[in-house]
N, C-alpha and C positions, 0 to 999 in steps of 0.2 A: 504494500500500500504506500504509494505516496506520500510524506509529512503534508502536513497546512502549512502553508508559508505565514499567514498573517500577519500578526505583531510579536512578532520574535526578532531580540536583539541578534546582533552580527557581531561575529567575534570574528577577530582579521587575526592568523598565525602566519608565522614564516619559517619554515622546515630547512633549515642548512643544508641538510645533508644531501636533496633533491634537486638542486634549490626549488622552490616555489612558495609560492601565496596560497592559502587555504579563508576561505570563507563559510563560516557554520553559523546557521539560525538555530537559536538554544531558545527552548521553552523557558520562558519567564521565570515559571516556580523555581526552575533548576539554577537558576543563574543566581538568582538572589541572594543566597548569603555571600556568596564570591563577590558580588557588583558591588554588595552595603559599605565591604571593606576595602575596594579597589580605588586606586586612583580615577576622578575625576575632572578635567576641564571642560565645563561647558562653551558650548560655542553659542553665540545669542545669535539669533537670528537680524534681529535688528541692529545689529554693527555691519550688516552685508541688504540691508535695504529690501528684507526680506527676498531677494535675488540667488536662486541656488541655479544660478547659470554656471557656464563653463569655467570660468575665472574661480568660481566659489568650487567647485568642483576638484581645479587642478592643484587647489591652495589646498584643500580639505586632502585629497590625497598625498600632497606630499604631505601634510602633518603626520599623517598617520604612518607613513614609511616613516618619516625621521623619529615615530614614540620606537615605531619598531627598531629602528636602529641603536635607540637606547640601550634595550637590551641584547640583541644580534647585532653587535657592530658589521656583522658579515656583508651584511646585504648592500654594506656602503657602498663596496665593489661596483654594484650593481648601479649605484643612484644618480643620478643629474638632473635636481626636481632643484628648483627656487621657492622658499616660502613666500619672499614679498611678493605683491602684486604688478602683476602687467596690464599696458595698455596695447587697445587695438591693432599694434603692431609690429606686439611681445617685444616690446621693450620694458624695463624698469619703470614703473608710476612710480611717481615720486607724491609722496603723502604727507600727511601732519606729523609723523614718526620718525620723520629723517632728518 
């Protein structure tokens, strides 16, 4: 039988020894005492203008490769993602941060 995909979180792992990315939707109940004690950063939606376009997308992913590289520094090999943001021409936007 098929799982239900519904509202189940996404847990992103990185397998060294493969290499690859693994993507698992875990039942709510199952995750919860693991998530209550896990590290947290929210990401607000309104600091991105409620816009989960492409730019929000590329930024969101490499976040997530760079947590994961926290712990698998392996994967750095692999990486060449920029967290700041670009303009329409991928170049560096330059922001209120800089």
């Amino acid at each position: 039988m098929r799982p239900v995909i519904g509202s189940h979180p996404a847990v992103i792992t990185y397998d060294e020894d493969t290499p690859q990315l693994g993507v698992q939707l875990v039942e709510p109940a199952k995750l919860g005492p693991a998530a209550a004690a896990a590290f947290k950063a929210p990401i607000l939606l309104d600091d991105f203008d409620f816009k989960l376009d492409d730019e929000f997308a590329r930024r969101f992913g490499a976040s997530m490769l760079s947590l994961i590289a926290l712990g698998q520094p392996g994967i750095k090999h692999f990486m060449s993602v920029r967290l700041y943001p670009l303009d329409s021409s991928g170049n560096r936007q330059v922001t209120d941060d800089d």
